[in-house]
C-alpha positions in Angstrom: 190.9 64.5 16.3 191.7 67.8 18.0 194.4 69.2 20.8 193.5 69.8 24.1 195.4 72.7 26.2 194.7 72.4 30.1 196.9 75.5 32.5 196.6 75.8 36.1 197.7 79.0 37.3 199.1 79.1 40.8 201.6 81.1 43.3 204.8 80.2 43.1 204.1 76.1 43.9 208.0 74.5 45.5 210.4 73.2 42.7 210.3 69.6 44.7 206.6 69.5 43.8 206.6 70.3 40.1 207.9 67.6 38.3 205.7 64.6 40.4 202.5 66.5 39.7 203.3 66.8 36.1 203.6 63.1 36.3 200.6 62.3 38.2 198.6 64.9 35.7 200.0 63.0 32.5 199.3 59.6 34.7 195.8 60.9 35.4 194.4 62.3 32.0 195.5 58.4 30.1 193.8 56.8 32.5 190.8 58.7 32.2 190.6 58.9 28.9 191.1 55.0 28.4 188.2 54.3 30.8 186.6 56.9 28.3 187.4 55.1 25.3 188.4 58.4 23.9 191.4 57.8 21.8 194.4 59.9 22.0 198.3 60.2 20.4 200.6 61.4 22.6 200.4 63.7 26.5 202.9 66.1 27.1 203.4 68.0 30.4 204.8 71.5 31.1 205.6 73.1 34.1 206.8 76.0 35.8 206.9 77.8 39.6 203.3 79.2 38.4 201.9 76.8 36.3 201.0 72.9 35.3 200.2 72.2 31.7 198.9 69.3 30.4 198.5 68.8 26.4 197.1 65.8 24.9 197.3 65.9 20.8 194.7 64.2 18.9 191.8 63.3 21.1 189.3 61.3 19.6 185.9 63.9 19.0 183.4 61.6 19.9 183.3 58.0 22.0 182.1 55.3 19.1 178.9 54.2 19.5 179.1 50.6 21.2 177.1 48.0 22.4 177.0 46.4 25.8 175.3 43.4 27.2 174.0 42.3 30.6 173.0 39.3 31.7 170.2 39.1 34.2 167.6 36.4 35.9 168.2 33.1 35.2 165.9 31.9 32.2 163.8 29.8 35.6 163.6 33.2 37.4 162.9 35.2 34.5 159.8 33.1 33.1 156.7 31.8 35.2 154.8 28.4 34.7 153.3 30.0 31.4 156.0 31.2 29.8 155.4 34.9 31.3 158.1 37.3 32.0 158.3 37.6 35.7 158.7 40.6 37.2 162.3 40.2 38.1 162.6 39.9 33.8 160.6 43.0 33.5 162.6 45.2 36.3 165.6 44.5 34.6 164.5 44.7 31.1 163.6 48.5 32.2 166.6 48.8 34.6 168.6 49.0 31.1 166.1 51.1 29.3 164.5 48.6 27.4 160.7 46.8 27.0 160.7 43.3 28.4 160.2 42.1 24.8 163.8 43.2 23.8 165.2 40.2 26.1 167.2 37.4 25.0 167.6 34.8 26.2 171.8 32.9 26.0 172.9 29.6 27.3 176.3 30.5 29.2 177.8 27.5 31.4 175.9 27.9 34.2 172.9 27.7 32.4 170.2 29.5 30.5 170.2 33.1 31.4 167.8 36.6 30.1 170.3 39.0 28.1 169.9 43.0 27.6 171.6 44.4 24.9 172.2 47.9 25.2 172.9 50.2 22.4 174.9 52.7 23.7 175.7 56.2 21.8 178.7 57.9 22.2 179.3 61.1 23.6 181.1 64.3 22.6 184.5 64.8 23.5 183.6 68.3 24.8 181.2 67.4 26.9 182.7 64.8 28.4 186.0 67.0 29.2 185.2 69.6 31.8 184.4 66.4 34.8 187.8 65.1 33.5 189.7 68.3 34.3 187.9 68.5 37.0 188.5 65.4 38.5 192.2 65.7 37.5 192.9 68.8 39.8 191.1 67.6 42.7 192.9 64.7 42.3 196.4 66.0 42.7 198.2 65.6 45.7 201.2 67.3 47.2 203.4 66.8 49.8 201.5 70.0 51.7 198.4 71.5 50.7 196.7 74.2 51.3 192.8 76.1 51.3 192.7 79.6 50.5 190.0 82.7 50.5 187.3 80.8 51.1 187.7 77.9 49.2 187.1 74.2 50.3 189.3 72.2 47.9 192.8 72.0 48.7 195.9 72.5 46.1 199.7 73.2 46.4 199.1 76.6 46.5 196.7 78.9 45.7 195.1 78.4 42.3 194.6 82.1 40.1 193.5 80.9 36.6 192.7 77.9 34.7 193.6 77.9 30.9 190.9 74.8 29.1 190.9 74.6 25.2 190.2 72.0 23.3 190.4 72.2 19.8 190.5 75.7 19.8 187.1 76.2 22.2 187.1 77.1 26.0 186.3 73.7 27.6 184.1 75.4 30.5 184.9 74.5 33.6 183.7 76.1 37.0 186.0 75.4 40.4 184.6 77.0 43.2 184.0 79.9 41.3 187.3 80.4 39.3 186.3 79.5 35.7 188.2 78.3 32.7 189.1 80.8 30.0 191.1 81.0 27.0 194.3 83.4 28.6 197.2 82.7 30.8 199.8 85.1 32.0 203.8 85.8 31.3 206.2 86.7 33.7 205.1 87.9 36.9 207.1 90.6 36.8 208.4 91.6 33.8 205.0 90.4 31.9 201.9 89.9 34.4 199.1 90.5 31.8 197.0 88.1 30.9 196.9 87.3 26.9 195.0 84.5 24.9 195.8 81.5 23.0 194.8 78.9 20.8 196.8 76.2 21.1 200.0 74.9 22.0 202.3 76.7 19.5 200.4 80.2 20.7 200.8 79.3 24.2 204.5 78.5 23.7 205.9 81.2 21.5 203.2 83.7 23.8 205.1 82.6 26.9 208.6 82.8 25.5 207.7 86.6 24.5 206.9 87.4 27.9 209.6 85.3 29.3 208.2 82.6 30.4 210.3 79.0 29.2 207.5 76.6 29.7 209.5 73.4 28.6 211.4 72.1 31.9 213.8 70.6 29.3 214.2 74.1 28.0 214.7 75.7 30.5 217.2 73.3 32.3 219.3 73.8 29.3 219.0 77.1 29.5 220.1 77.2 33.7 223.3 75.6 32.5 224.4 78.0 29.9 223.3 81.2 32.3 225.7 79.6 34.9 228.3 78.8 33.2 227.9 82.6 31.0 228.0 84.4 34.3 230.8 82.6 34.9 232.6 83.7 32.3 231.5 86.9 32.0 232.3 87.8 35.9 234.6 85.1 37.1 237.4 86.7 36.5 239.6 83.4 36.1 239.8 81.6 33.0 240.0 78.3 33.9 237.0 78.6 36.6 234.2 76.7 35.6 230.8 76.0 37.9 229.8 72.7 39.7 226.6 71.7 38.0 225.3 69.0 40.6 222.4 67.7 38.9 220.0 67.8 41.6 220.7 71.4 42.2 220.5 72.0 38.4 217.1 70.2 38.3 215.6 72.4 41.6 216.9 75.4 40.0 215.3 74.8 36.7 211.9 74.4 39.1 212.7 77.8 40.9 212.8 80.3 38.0 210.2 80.4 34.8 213.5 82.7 32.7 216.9 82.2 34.3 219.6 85.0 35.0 223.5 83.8 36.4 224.6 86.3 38.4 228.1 85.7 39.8 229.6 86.6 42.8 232.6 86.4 45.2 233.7 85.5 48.9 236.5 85.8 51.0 239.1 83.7 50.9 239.4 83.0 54.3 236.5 80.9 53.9 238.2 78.4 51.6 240.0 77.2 55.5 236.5 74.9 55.3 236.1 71.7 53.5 235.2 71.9 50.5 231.9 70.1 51.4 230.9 72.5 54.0 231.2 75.3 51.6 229.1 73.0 48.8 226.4 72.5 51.4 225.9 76.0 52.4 225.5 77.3 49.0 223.7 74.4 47.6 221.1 73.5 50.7 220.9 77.0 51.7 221.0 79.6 49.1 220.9 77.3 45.7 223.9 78.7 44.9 226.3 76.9 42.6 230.1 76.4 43.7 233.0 77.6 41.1 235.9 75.2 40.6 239.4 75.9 38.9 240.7 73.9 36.9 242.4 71.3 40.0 239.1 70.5 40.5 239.6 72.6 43.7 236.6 75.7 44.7 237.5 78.7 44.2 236.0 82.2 46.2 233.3 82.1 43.6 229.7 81.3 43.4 226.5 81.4 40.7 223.5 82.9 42.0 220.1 82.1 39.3 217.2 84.5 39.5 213.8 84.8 37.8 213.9 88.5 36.8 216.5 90.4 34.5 219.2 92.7 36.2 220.4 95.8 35.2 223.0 96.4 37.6 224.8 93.2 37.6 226.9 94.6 40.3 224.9 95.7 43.3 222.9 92.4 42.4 225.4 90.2 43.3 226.3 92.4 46.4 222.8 91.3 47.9 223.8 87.7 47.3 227.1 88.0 48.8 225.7 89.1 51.6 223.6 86.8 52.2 226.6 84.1 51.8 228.7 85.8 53.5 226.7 85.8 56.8 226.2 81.7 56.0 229.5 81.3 55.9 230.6 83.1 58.8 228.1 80.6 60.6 230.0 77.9 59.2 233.5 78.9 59.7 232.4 79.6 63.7 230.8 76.0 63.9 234.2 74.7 62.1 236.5 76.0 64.2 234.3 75.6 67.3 234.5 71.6 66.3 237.9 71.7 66.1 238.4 71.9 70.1 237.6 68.8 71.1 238.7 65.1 69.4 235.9 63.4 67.9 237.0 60.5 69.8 236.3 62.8 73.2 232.1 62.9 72.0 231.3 59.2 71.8 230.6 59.6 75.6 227.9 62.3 74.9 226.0 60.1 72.5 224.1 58.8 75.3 222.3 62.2 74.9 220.8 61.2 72.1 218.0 59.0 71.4 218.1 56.7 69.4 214.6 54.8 70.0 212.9 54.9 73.5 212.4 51.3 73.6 216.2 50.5 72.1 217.9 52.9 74.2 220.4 56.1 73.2 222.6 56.4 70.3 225.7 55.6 72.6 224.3 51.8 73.4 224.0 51.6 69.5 227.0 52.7 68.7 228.7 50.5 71.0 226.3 47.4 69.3 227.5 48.3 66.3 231.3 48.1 67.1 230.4 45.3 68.8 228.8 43.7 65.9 231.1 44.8 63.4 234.3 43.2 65.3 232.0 39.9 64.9 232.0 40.7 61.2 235.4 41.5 60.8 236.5 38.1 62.7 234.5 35.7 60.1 235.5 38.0 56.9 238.0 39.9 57.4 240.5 39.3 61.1 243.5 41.3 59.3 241.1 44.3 59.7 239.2 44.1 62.9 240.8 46.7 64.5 240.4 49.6 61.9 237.0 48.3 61.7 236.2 48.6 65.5 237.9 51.6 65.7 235.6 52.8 62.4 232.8 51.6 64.5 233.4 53.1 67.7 233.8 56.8 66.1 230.9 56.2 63.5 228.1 58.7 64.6 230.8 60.8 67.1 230.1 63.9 64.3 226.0 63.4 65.0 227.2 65.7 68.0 229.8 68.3 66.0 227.9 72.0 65.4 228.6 71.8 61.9 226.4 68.3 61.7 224.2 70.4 63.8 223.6 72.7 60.9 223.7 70.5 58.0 222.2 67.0 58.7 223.4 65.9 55.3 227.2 66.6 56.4 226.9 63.8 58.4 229.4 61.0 58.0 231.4 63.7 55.9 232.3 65.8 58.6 233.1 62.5 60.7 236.3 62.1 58.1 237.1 65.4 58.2 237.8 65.9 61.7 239.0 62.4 62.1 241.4 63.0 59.6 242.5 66.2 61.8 242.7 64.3 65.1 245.4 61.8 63.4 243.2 59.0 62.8 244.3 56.5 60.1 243.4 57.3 56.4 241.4 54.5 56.1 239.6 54.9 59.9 238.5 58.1 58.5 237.2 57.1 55.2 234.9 54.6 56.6 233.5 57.0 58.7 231.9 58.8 56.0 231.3 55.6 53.7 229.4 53.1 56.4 226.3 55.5 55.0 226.8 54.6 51.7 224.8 53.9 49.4 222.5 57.0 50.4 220.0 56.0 48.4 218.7 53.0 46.3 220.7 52.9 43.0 223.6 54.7 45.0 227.5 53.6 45.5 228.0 51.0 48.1 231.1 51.5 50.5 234.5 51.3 48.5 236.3 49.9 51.2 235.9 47.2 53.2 236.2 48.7 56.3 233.4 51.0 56.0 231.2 48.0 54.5 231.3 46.3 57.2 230.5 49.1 59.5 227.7 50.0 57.8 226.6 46.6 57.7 226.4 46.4 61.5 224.4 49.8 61.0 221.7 48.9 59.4 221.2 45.5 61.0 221.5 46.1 64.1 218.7 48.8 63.3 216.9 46.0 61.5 216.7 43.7 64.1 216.2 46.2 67.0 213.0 47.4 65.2 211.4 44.3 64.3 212.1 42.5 68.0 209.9 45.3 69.0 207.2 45.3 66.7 208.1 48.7 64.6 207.7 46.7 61.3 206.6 48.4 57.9 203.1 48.2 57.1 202.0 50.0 54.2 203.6 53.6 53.5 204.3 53.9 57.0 207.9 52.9 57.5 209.0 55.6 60.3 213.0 54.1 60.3 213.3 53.2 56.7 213.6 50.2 56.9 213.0 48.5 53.5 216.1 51.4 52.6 218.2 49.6 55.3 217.6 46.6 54.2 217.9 47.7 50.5 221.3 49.0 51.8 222.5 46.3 53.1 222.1 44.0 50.0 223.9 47.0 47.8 226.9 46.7 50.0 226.8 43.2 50.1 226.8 42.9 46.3 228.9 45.8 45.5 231.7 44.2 47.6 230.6 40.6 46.7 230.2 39.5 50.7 229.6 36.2 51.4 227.8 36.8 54.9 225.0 34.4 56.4 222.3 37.2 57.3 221.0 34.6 59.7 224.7 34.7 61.8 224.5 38.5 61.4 221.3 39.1 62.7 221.3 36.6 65.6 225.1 38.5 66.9 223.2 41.9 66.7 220.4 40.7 68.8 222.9 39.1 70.8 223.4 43.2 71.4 220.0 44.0 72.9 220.6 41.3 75.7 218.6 42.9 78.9 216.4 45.0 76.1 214.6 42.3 74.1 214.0 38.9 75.7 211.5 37.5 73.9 211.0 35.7 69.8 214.8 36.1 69.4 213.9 33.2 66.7 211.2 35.3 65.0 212.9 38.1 64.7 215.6 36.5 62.7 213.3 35.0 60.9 211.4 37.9 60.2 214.5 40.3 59.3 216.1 37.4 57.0 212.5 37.3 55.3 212.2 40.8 54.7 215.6 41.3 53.5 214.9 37.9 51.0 211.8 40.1 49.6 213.8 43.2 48.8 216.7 40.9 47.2 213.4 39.5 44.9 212.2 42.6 43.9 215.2 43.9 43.0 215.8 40.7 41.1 212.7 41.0 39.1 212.9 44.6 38.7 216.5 43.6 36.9 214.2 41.9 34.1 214.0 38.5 35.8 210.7 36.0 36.2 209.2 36.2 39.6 209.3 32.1 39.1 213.2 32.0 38.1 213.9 34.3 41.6 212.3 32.0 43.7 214.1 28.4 42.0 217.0 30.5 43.6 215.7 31.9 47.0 213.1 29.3 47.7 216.4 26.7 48.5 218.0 29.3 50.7 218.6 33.0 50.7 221.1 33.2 53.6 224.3 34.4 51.7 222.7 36.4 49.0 225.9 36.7 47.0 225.8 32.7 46.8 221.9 33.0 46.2 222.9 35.6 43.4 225.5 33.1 41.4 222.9 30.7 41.7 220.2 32.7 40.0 222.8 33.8 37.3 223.8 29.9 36.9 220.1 29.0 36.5 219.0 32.4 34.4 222.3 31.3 32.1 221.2 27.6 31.7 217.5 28.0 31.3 217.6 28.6 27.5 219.3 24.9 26.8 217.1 22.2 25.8 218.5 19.4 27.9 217.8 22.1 30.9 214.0 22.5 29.7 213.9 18.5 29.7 215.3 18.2 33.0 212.9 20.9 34.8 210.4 19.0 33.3 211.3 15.8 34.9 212.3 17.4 38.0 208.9 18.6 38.3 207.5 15.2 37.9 210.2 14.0 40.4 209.3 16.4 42.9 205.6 15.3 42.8 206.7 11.6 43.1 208.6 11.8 46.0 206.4 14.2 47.7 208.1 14.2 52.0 210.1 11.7 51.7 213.6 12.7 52.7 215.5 9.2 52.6 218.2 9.0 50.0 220.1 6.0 51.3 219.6 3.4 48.0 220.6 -0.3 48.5 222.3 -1.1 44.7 220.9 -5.3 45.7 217.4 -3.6 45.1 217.9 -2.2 41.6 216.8 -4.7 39.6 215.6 -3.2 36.0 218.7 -1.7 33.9 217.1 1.3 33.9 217.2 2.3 37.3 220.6 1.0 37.5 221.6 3.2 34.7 220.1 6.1 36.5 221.7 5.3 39.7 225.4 4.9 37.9 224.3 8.3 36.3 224.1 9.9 39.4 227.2 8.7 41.8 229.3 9.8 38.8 227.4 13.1 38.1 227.2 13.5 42.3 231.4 13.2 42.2 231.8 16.0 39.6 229.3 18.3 40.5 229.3 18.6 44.5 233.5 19.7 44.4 231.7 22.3 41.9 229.3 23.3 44.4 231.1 23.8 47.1 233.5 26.0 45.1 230.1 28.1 44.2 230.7 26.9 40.5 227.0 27.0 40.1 227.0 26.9 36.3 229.8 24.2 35.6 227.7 22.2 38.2 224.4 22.3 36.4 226.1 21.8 33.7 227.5 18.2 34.7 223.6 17.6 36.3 222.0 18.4 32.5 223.6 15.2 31.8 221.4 13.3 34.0 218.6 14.1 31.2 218.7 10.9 29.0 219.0 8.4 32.1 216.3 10.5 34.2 214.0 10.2 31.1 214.6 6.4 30.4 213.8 5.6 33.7 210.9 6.9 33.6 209.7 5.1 30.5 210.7 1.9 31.9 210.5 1.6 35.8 207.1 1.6 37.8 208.2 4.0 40.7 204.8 2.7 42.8 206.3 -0.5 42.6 204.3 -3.2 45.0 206.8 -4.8 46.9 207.5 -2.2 49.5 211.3 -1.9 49.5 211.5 -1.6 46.3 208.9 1.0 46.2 210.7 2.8 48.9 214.3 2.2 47.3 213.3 3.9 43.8 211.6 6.7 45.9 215.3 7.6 47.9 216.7 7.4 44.6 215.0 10.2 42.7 214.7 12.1 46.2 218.6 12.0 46.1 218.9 13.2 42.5 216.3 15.7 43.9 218.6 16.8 46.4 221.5 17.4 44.5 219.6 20.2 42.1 218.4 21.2 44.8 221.6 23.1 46.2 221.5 25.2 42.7 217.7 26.0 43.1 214.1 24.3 42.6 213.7 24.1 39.3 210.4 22.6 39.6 209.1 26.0 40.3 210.7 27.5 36.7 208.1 27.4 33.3 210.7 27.1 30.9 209.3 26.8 27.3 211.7 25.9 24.0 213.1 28.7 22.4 
């Protein structure tokens, strides 16, 4: 059992590509070694800008010898009249490297079949390592590649040395000429020679001497306490302290292999911006982090990482001040240049912008979308339909504001701000910038209902306008995000617990296209409620729940997904009881009995054995108690009057011949279980549920 070391020495490779190739390496090198059958305990991955490391402790030294069989010819094809090998036998016999003679011969259930038994010895770790490596750096992919000199193979960036040692010995290894070796390098600039190692404690403490932090864990720790120091240090305020967002924290990390804060100041005239304009422009720009006092309020501050020491702290952060400064200035023009005109005053220009050549500008959706959210607001919230149309109607108005124009990601934001200038209510304003929300899966939903609802007519209205015309997701290609929109639109549905038929929503917003989209209006509902019904089961199931338990629930309707939700939790709640496990048993059995029949009128003059009877008494009382239950959406007190349907449902099925002959009756006992089946039914089909005693 020995460790194996694997570097690859690039350029500077971008910090948004580090950590998934580190992943996909550490993916990679298990895989390969399982299909191996090398054994290993434990991968570990390091990176930083110039450099992917892979160490794998304890990999096995040699395969085991094993043995491996193969069955061949049929023992007919494999032996002539005389009891000859054929020459089919003898081909495979020596296809495996063996004499015909070693052949066996094994009945299987098919038959009688010829058997090779290899015996195959195992290999050396060593050599089995440098067409792994190999295989896992051509394997890599990135976002961009590139070739380089005159190399063929592609790579994030150019690749300068390859580090391979395994237990101690260079694994060799030949890439288009650059070969493996037992060195890497330090710092590029304040240690760029190379220097050898023998393993991973060499190759750490070696690094750390010519600052280099390999660990990303490390060195993240490390980012924080050099921001927050420079802070300190050259703040000048005691109560500043710096915003650590995390995904600025995580790209710096990614940026810098030793990390120095440098802090430095701006004018204040520059604190006139929102606070999120000035966040943007250090963070999306520069990678600068913002300095808050203690008010939570930004102060004429900033942290600036770099890569290399500094020894004049002073003219350092001049250069980054400058560079700021002339950002700023950009920002504070754009600001004030917005400021002229009411946001209300741009809605008009949207029809500049395209929204999708076969859906038409952003001006006709925004005025579906107000359209469609007035609809909403009627059926779930009247008091508010004219904040929300309002909302609506001034929703994407910023898409055409300089500042927006600059930073993309301001969008929505920037909306509230200058909403919130032009005297638009508070509330107006705020859904504005929340009908994006969530802006990502896992994200916040909306907190109000106002800008739910907007951004429920958003994304459905983009929904349905892309699937009436065919721009469907197939595969990784998913050119309006769909399955996000749709993954959207469930969060704000069950962050604000909206009961809203998807069907009703989707049929008003292609009410919208009328005179664009003519034809499958039926489809297309169909298709965007069964799209949206997949994403609500995959997030189901990725919550820890059976793909079979998810569909009891859907598989009976998915319209309202918060009702579909309660039902799921009533069944998911229940499932463990073992009058439930009895029932789903019987229900299954019921629901192969009854098969299409959809009849549940039952005529008491043809119940004539006690048990049915009993069965049908069972079920008018359990049918009052439970449906005022249901329609309340009190899934789980429902089921729980239906569980006591168990002992009745059971004895009838001991005692009464459902197949009876006579033909009424027959039919009579058939509407009666279909009507029992009908009433579990509006909790879910439980006949799809495997539910075993606990």
């Amino acid at each position: 059992m020995s460790e194996l070391l694997f570097e690859i020495g690039t350029e500077e490779i971008p910090a948004g590509y580090i950590q998934p190739a580190l992943d996909a390496l550490a993916a990679g090198a298990a895989r390969k070694l399982e299909d191996l059958n090398l054994g290993f305990d434990s991968i570990r991955t390091f990176g930083t800008p110039r450099r992917l490391t892979l160490v794998i402790g304890a990999v096995q030294s040699q395969q085991e010898d094993r043995r491996q069989e193969h069955i061949g010819p049929s023992k007919k094809a494999g032996f002539d009249a005389e009891g000859r090998l054929t020459q089919a036998a003898i081909g495979f016999a020596r296809s495996r490297g063996l004499q015909p003679e070693q052949l066996q011969v094994i009945s299987t259930a098919k038959g009688e079949y010829l058997l090779a038994v290899e015996d195959i010895k195992g290999q050396e770790t060593m050599a089995l390592l440098p067409a792994l490596l190999e295989s896992l750096v051509h394997e890599l992919v990135f976002p961009k590649s590139m070739r380089w000199a005159d190399k063929s193979m592609t790579f994030g960036r150019p690749i300068q040395w390859l580090l391979a040692l395994y237990n101690g010995k260079v694994v060799p290894l030949d890439l288009e000429g650059m070969k493996s070796g037992n060195t890497t390098r330090g710092h590029r600039f304040m240690a760029p020679e190379p220097f050898a190692v023998s393993d991973l404690e060499s190759y750490l403490s070696g690094l750390r001497e010519r600052f280099v932090l390999a660990d990303p864990v490390e060195r993240r720790a490390l980012v924080v306490e050099a921001v927050q120091q420079a802070v300190d240090t050259y703040g000048g305020n005691a109560d500043a302290r710096p915003v650590l967002e995390e995904g600025l924290v995580d790209t710096v990390t990614n940026l810098v292999e030793w990390p120095y804060g440098i802090c430095g100041h701006f004018d204040r005239k520059f604190l006139r911006l929102p606070q999120e304009t000035l966040v943007t422009s250090m963070r999306e720009h520069q990678k600068y982090f913002p300095v808050a006092g203690a008010d939570g309020n930004l102060l004429p501050l900033f942290v600036a990482v770099n890569n290399t020491g500094v020894k004049d702290m002073q003219l350092a952060a001049s250069g980054h001040e400058r560079v700021l400064r002339a950002r700023l200035e950009d920002g504070l023009f754009f600001f004030n240049e917005d400021r002229r005109r009411p946001l209300v005053d741009r809605c008009a220009q949207l029809d500049g912008i395209v929204f999708q050549n076969r859906l038409g500008t952003m001006k006709e959706k925004s005025e579906r979308i107000t359209a469609l959210a007035a609809i909403l607001a009627d059926r779930i919230a009247p008091d508010l339909r004219e904040d929300v149309t309002r909302a609506a109607n001034l929703a994407k108005a910023d898409l055409l504001t300089a500042m927006v124009g600059e930073f993309p990601s301001l969008q929505g934001i920037m909306g509230r701000v200058y909403a919130l200038r032009d005297g638009e209510k508070a509330e107006v304003a705020q859904a504005i910038e929340e009908h994006y929300q969530p802006l990502r899966a896992g994200g916040h939903p909306p907190s109000s209902l106002i800008g739910a609802l907007v951004g429920l007519a958003d994304r459905m209205d983009t929904l349905v306008g892309c699937f009436a015309i065919g721009e469907k997701p197939t595969g990784n290609k998913d050119a309006f995000g769909l399955r996000r929109q749709a993954i959207g639109l469930l969060s704000i549905i069950r962050g604000l617990n909206i009961s809203l038929s998807i069907r009703d929503a989707a049929e008003s917003a292609l009410q919208g296209y009328a005179g664009l989209i003519t034809d499958a209006a039926e489809k297309t509902v169909a298709d965007v409620l069964a799209f949206i019904r997949l994403r609500f089961e995959n997030e189901q199931v990725a919550r820890g729940l059976s793909q079979e338990l998810v569909e009891a629930a859907t598989s009976v309707g998915f319209d309202d997904p918060v009702d579909c939700l309660a039902r799921l939790n009533a069944l998911d709640q229940l499932r463990g009881q073992e009058s439930f496990r009895v029932l789903a048993g019987s229900f299954k059995r019921i629901r192969n009995i009854i098969k299409d029949n959809a009849t549940t009128e039952v005529s008491a003059a043809l119940l004539t054995d006690p048990a049915e009877q009993a069965l049908f008494n069972a079920l008018e009382e359990v049918r009052s108690k439970a449906l005022p239950l249901l329609g309340t959406g009190s899934y789980h007190a429902a089921l729980d009057v239906m569980l006591t349907m168990k002992e009745p449902v059971d004895h009838f099925f001991d005692k009464v011949l459902v197949m009876a002959e006579d033909p009424a009756v027959r039919q009579n006992r058939l509407n009666l279980l279909t009507a029992l089946g009908e009433l579990v039914l509006q909790v879910g089909d439980i006949s799809r549920m495997h539910v075993e005693k606990e």
